[in-house]
Each structure stands twice: as structure tokens, then as C-alpha cells.
PALO-275287 format. One record per residue (C-alpha): residue number from 1; residue in three letters; x, z, y. Coordinates in nm, 4 decimals. Example, Ala and Ser with C-alpha at 12.3 -4.5 7.8 and 13.67 -1.06 7.14 Angstrom:
<sites>
SITE   seq   type          x          z          y
SITE     1    ala     1.2300     0.7800    -0.4500
SITE     2    ser     1.3670     0.7140    -0.1060
</sites>
This chain:
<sites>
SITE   seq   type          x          z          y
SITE     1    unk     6.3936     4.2649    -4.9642
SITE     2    unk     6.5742     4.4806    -4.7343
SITE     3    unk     6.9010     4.4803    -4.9017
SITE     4    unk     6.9172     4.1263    -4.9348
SITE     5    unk     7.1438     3.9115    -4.6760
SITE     6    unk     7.1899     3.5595    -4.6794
SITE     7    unk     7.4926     3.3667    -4.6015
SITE     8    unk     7.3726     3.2295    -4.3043
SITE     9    unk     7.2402     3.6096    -4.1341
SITE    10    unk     7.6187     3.7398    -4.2504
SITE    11    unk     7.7843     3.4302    -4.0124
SITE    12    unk     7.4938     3.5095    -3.7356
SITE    13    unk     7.5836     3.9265    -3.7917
SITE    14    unk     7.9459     3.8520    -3.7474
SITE    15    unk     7.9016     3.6766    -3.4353
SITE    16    unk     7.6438     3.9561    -3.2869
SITE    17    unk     7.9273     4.2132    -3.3830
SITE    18    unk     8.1351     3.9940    -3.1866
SITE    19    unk     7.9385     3.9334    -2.9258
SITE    20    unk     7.8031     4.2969    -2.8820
SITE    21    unk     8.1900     4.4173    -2.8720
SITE    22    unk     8.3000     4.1449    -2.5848
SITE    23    unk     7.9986     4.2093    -2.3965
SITE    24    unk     8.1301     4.4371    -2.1064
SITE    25    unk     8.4873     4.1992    -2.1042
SITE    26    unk     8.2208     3.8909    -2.0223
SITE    27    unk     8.0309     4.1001    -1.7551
SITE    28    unk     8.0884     4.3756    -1.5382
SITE    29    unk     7.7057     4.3579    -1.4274
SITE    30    unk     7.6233     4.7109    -1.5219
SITE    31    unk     7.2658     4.5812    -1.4994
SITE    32    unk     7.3487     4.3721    -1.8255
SITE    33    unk     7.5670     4.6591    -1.9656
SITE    34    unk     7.2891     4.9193    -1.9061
SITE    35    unk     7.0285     4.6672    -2.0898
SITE    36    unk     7.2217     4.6170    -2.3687
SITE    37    unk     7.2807     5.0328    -2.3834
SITE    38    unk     6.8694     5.0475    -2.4158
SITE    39    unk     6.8233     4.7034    -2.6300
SITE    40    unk     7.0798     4.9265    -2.8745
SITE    41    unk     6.8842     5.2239    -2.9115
SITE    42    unk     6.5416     5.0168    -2.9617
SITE    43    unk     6.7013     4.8753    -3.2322
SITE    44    unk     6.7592     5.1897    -3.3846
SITE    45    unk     6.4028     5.3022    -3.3144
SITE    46    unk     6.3546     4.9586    -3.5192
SITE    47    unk     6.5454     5.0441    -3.8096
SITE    48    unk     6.3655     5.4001    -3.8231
SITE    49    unk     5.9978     5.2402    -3.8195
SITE    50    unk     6.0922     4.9535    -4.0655
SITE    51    unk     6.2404     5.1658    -4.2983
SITE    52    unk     5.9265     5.4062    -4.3032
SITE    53    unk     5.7312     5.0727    -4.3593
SITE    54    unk     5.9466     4.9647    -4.6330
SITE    55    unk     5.7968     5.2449    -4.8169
SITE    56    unk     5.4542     5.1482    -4.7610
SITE    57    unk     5.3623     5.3481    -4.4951
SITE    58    unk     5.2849     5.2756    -4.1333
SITE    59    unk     5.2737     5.4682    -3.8079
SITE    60    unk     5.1180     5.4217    -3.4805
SITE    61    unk     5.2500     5.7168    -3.3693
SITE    62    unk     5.6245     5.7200    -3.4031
SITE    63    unk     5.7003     5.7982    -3.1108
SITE    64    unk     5.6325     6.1412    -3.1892
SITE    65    unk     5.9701     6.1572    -3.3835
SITE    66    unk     6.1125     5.9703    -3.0718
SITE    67    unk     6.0314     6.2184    -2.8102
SITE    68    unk     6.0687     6.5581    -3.0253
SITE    69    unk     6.4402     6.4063    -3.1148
SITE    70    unk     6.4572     6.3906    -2.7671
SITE    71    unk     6.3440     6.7191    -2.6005
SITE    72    unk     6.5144     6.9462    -2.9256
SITE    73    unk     6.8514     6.7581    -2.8084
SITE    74    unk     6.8045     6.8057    -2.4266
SITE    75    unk     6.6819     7.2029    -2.4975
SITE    76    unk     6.9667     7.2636    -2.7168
SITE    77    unk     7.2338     7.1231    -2.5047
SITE    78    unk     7.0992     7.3091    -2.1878
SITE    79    unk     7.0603     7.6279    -2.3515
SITE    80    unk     7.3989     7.6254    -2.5831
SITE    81    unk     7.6040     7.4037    -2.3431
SITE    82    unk     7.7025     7.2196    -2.6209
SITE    83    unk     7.7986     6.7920    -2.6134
SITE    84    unk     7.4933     6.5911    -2.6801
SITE    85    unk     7.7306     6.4356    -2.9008
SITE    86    unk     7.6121     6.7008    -3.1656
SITE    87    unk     7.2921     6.7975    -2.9904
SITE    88    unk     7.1348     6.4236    -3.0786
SITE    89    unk     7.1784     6.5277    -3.4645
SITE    90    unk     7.0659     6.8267    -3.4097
SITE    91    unk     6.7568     6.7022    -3.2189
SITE    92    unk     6.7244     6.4292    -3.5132
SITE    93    unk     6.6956     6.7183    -3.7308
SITE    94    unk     6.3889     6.9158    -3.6048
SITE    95    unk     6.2054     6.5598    -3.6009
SITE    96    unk     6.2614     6.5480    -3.9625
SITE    97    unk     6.1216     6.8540    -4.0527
SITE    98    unk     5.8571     6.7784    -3.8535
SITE    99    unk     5.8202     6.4135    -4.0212
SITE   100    unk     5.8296     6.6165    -4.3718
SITE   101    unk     5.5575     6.8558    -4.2281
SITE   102    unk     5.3346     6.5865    -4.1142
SITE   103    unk     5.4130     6.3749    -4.4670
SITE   104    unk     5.2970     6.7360    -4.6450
SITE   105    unk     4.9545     6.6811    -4.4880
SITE   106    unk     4.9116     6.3138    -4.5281
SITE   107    unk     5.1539     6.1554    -4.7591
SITE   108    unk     4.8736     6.0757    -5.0053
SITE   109    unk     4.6750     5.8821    -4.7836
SITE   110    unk     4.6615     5.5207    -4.7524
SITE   111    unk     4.8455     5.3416    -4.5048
SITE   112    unk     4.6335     5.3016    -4.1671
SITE   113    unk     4.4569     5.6140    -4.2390
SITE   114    unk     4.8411     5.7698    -4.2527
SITE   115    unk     4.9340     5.5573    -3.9332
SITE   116    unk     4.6100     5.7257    -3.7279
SITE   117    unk     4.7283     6.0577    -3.7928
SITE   118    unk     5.0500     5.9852    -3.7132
SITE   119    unk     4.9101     5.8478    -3.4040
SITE   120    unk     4.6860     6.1282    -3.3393
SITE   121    unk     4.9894     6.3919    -3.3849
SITE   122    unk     5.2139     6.1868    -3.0967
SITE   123    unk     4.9343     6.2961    -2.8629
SITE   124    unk     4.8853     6.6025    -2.9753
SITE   125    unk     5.2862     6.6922    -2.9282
SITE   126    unk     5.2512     6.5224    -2.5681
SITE   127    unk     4.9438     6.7076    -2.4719
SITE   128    unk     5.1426     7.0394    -2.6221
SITE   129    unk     5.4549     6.9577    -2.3982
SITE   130    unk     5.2479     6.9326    -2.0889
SITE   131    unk     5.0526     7.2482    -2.1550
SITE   132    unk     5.2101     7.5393    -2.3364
SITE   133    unk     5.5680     7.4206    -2.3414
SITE   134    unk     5.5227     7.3425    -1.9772
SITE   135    unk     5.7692     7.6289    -1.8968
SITE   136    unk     6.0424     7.5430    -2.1050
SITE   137    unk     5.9765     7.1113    -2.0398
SITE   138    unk     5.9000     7.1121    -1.6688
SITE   139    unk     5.5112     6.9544    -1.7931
SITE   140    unk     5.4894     6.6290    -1.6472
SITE   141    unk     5.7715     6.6680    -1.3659
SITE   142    unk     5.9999     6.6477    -1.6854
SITE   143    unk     6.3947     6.8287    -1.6947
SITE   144    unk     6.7180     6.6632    -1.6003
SITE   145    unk     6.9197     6.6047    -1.9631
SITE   146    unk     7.2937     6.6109    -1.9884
SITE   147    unk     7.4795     6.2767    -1.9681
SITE   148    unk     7.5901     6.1669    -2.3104
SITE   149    unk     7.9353     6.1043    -2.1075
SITE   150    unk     8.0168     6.2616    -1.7922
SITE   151    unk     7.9864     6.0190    -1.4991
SITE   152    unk     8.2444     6.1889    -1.3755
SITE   153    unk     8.4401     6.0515    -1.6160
SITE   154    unk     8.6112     5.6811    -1.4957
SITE   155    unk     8.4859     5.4437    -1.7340
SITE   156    unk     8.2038     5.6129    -1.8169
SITE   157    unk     7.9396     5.3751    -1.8911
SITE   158    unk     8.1663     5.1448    -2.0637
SITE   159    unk     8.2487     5.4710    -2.3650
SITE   160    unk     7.8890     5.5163    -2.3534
SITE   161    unk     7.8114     5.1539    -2.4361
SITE   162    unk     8.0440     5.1204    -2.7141
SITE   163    unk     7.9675     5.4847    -2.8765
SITE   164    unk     7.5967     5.3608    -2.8601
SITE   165    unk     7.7146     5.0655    -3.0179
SITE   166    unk     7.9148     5.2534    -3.2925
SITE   167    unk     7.6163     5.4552    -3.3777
SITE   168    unk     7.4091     5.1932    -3.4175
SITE   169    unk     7.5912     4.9844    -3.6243
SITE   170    unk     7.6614     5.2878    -3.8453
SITE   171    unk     7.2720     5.3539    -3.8636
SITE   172    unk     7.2227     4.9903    -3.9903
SITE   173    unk     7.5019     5.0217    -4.2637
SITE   174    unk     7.3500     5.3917    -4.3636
SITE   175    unk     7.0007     5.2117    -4.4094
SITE   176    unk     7.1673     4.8839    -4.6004
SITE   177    unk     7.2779     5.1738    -4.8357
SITE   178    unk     6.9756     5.3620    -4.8383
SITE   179    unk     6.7901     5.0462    -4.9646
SITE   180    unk     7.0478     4.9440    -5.2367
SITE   181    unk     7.0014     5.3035    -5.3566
SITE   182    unk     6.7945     5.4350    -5.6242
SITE   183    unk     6.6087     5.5920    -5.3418
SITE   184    unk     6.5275     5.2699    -5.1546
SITE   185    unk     6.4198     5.0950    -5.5001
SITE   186    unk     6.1971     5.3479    -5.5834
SITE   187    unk     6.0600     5.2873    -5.1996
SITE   188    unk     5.9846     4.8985    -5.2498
SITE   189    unk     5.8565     4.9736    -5.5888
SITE   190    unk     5.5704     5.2205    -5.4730
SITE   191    unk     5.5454     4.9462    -5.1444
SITE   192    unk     5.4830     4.6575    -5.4149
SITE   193    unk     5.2470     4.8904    -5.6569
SITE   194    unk     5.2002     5.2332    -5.6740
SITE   195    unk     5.0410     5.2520    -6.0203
SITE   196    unk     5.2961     5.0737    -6.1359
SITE   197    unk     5.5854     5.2867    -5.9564
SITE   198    unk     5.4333     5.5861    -6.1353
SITE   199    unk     5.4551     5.4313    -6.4606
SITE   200    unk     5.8100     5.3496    -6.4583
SITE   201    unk     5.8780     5.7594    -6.3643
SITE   202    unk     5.9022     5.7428    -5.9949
SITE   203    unk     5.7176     6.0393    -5.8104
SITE   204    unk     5.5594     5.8536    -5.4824
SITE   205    unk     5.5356     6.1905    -5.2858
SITE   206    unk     5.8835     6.2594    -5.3455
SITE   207    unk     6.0023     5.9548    -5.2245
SITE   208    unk     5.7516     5.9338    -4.8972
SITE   209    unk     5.8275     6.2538    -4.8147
SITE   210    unk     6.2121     6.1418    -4.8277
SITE   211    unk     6.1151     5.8003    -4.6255
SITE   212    unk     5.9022     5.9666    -4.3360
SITE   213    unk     6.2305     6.2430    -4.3341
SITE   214    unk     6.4808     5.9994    -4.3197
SITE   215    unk     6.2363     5.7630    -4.0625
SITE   216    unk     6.2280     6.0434    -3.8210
SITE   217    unk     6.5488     6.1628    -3.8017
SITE   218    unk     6.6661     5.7725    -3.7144
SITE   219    unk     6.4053     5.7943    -3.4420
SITE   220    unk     6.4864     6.0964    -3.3311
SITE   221    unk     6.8613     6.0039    -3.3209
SITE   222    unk     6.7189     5.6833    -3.0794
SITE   223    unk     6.5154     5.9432    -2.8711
SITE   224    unk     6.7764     6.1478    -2.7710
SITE   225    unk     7.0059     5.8662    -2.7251
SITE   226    unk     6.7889     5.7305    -2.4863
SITE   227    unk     6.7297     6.0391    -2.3046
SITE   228    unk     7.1091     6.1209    -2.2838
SITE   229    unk     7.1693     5.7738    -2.1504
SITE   230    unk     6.9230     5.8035    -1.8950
SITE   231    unk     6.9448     6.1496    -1.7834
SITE   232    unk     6.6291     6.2383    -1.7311
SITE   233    unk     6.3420     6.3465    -1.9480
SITE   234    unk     5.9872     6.3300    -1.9308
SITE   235    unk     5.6534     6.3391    -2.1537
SITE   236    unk     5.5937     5.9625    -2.1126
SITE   237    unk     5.8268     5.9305    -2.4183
SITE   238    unk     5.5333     5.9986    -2.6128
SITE   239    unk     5.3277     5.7549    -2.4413
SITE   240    unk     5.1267     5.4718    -2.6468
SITE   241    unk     5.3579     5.1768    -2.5768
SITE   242    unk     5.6537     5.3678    -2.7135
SITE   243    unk     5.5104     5.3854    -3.0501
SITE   244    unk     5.4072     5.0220    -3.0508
SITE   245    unk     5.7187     4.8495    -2.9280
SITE   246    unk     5.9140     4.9081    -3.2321
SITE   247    unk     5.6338     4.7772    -3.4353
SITE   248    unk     5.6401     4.4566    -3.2274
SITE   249    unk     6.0049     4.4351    -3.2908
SITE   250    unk     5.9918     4.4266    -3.6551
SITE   251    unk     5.6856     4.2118    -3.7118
SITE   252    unk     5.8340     3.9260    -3.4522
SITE   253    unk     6.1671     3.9519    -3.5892
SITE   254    unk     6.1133     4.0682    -3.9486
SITE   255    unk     5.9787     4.3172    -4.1471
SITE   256    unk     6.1551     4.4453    -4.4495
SITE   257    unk     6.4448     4.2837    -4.3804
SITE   258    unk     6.7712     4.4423    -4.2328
SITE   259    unk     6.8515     4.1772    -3.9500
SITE   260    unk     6.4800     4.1429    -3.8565
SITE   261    unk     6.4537     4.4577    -3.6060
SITE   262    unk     6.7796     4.3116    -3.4514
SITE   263    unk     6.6609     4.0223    -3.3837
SITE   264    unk     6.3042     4.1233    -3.2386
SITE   265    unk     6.4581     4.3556    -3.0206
SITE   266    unk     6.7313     4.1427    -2.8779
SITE   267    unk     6.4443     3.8553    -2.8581
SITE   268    unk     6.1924     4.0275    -2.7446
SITE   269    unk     6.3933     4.2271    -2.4591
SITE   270    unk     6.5926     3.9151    -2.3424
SITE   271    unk     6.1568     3.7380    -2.3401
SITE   272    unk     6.0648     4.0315    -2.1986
SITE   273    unk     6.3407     4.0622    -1.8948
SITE   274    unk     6.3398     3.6819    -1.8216
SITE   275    unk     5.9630     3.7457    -1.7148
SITE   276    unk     6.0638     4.0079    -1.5672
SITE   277    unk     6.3125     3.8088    -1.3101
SITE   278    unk     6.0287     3.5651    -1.2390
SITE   279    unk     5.7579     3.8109    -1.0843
SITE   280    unk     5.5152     3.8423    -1.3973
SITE   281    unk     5.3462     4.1874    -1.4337
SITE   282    unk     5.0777     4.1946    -1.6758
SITE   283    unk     5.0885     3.7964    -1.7587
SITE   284    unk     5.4103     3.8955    -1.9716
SITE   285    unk     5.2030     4.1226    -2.2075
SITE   286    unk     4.9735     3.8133    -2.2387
SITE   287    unk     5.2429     3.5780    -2.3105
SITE   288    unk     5.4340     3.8686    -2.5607
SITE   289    unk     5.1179     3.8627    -2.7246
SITE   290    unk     5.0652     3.4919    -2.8229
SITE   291    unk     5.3930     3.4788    -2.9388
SITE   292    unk     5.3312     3.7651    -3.1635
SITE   293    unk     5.0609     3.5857    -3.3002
SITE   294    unk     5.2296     3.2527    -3.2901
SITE   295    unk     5.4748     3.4065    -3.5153
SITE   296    unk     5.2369     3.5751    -3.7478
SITE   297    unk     5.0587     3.2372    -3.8183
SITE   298    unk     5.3675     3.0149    -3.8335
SITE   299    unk     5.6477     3.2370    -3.9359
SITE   300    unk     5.4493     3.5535    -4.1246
SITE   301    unk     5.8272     3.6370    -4.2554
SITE   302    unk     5.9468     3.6661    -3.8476
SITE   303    unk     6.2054     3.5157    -3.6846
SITE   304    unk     6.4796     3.6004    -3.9893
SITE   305    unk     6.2762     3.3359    -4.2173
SITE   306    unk     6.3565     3.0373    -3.9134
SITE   307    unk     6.6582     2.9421    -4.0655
SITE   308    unk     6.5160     2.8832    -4.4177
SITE   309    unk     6.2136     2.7072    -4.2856
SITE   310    unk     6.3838     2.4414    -4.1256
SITE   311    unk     6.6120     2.4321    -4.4190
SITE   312    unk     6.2623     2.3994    -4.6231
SITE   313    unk     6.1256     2.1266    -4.3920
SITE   314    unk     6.4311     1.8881    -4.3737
SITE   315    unk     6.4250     1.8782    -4.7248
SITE   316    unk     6.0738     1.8221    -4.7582
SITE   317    unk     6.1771     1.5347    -4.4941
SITE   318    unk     6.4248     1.4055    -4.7237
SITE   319    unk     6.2100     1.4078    -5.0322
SITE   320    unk     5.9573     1.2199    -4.8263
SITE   321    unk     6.1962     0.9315    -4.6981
SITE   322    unk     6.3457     0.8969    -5.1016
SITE   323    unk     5.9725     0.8429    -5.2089
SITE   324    unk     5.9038     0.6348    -4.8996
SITE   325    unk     6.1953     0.3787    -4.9478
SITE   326    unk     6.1726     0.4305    -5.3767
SITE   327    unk     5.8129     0.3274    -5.2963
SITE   328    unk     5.9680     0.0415    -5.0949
SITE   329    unk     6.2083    -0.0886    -5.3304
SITE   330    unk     5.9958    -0.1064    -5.5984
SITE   331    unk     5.7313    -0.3753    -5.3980
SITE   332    unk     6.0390    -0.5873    -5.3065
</sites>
């Protein structure tokens, strides 16, 4: 359940609090700084995709929500001068209502006929941004996006990497409350059965509607992070792998849990990078892959069930050895 922390992930979140805070007093490779910056806001994207799925529903194309968060920020603080400070909420807001107009359509459906359409609408908006809003998103050129802190600011990318960091950890508490909510019960209970949900008085429509809103505006929150961080904006947000990457992240490290798109992402990236440094190109895709499927076969719970596995086998090791040297005893 996602509300549900153990002992041992509070001691491990403590120290990743602790460790995400020191970070730029360890390092001043902005390299490192700037990769933590994006490993944040994947998490977030996480968060937003998990807690869509804890509903019942899946996407393929969440990345919709990702890039409209993104472009509604950048537009908005371009046209209105205002700080993308606000602009990001604001941004997260028009991919909710879009979220709640896509649910409209397709909330009753099952869940991989739901994720298809959701995957079919994230090219659709892509395909729409590089036509007829062309004028207004520079098509496939893309449109320069205000800094979420001046660079001329000194310091700059150290503010930025702890206000990232401060919204992300307030995203994770929001959803930790969302789930220990009536709200997020009635979500597991129409994940778990639907027929069952409805005979205990929740309304499943209500509730995905309220799921796919709330999923979106998280993602679009991460979009426009992203976007502000970078500085530059372009309709490859939309692209395929964006909408699969949080997915990824959640299944390796997790799903339904709280912890578990923390630790994909920060698994996953730190996987992914360390490739990275040693020349791969397409052999790391390969190698991503078999350990997503390693994981799904030995650790179907993700990474977040490791510690309680081991825990599991030693004791099944211990049982063993007392039968073993009972068994032993007993011939002497």
C-alpha cells in the first residue's frame, strides 16, 4: 500500500533527505548538481504516473500532461512576464483540465485500452504543436523558456537545486496524504475490485476523474520544471520515451509504494549515466532492459521489497540450519 512505510525505508528516507540536502557542499561538479536537478523532477514525473496507477489506471501516454504543463508555463510567463515560480502551477493547471477532459472520454474503460488512448492523445498534442500552434511554439525549432532563477543571479544553480528539491519533497508528502485520505482509499479499493468498491458506496468515475486530475497536474508541475531548468523548449517532450521512463521507474523501483519511484529513478539514472561514462549507446537500453525483467521475475514488488527479501531468506536460512542440527542431535 502506498501509505504504508516501514521502519527500515523511514532510516533509508532520512538519509536521502540528508544526502539530497549536502549534495552541492560534497561537490561543486555542476555536472552532478545539474543531474541531480533532472533525477528530481523525474521523480516527480514518478510520483504523478504511480499515483494514476494506484487507481487502477495506466498510461502510455503521460507525457502528454508533461509537455502541456510545460508549454502553458513557458506561454504564460512570456506573454504575462510573470516568475515561473507561479507560471509552473499555472501550467500544472491546464494539464489537469485536460487530464479531466481526456478521463470524461475514457474513464470507463479498462486499463490498457485507457493507457492507448492516453497514448494516442500525447501524439496527437505533439502533432498539434508542430502544426497549428506552430506560430505561437516555434513547431519543431521550439521557444527559449524563462530560467526558473536568473543566471544572472550568483548562486544561481545552487537556489534552483534546492527549490527543486523543496518542491519535490513537498509533492511526495502531498501524495503520502492523498493516499491516507478517504480519497486515496477509495482509489486502492476500486484498484483491488471495482464491484466491490461500488458496493461499499464509492463512485469509481468520481474518483478516476479526481486521480487522472490530480496525476496530471504532478506531471505537469515536473514538465515545466524541467523546461524552466533547462531553458529551452521543444516538441520532443512529447516524444515516446518520455512517457515510458516514468513507467520504468516505478516498476524497477516499486509500484504502489511511496519510496519506490525514488528509488527507480535515482537507480535507474545513476545505471543509466555510469553506461553512459563508458561509451555504450544502444547496448545500455539492452542492459536497462534485462534488468527490468530481472526485477520483474525476482523482485515483482521492485527494488523497495529488497530489504524484506533478504530479511525473508536469512530466516528461511536460519530455520533451515535449526532443522539441520535438531535433525543432527537427534541421530547422536
Amino acid at each position: 500500500m502506498l501509505s504504508a512505510i516501514s521502519p527500515s525505508l523511514r532510516y533509508l528516507t532520512a538519509l536521502a533527505l540528508i544526502a539530497a540536502a549536502a549534495l552541492p557542499f560534497l561537490t561543486d561538479n555542476m555536472f552532478i548538481i545539474n543531474l541531480a536537478v533532472l533525477m528530481l523532477i523525474a521523480i516527480i514525473f514518478s510520483s504523478a504516473w504511480n499515483l494514476l496507477a494506484c487507481s487502477g489506471q495506466g498510461s502510455l501516454g503521460h507525457a502528454a500532461f508533461f509537455g502541456i504543463g510545460a508549454y502553458a508555463s513557458t506561454l504564460v510567463a512570456v506573454a504575462l512576464g510573470i516568475t515561473p515560480f507561479i507560471t509552473i502551477f499555472i501550467g500544472a493547471g491546464v494539464a489537469a483540465v485536460i487530464g479531466i477532459l481526456i478521463g470524461l472520454t475514457c474513464v470507463r474503460l479498462k486499463e490498457w485500452f485507457l493507457a492507448m488512448v492516453t497514448f494516442g492523445f500525447a501524439i496527437i498534442v505533439q502533432t498539434l504543436v508542430v502544426s497549428v500552434l506552430a506560430p505561437m511554439t516555434g513547431g519543431w525549432d521550439g521557444i527559449p523558456s524563462p530560467r526558473l532563477i536568473s543566471p544572472a543571479i550568483p548562486g544561481y544553480q545552487l537556489i534552483e537545486y534546492y527549490a527543486i528539491l523543496a518542491i519535490t519533497i513537498a509533492i511526495i508528502i502531498a501524495i503520502w496524504y492523498i493516499m491516507r485520505s478517504k480519497a486515496g482509499l477509495a482509489f486502492l479499493a476500486i484498484r483491488e475490485n471495482e464491484t466491490e468498491a461500488r458496493a461499499a458506496g464509492i463512485n469509481p468515475v468520481r474518483y478516476r476523474l479526481l486521480a487522472f486530475a490530480l496525476s496530471a497536474f504532478i506531471a505537469g508541475i515536473a514538465g515545466a520544471l524541467q523546461i524552466h531548468h533547462i531553458g529551452y523548449i521543444t516538441p520532443e517532450l512529447f516524444g515516446v520515451d518520455n512517457s515510458f521512463w516514468p513507467i520504468t521507474f516505478v516498476i524497477l523501483g516499486g509500484l504502489g509504494t511511496i519510496a519506490g519511484p525514488v528509488i527507480g529513478t535515482v537507480v535507474l539514472t545513476v545505471i543509466w549515466e555510469g553506461l553512459k561514462e563508458t561509451g555504450m549507446t544502444f547496448a545500455r537500453y539492452v542492459i536497462i532492459g534485462i534488468i527490468l525483467i530481472l526485477t520483474i521475475i525476482f523482485l515483482p514488488k521492485g527494488l523497495v521489497s529488497l530489504p524484506e527479501r533478504v530479511r525473508e531468506w536469512k530466516e528461511k536460512r536460519e530455520r533451515k540450519r535449526s532443522v539441520i542440527e535438531e535433525f543432527s542431535s537427534d541421530i547422536e
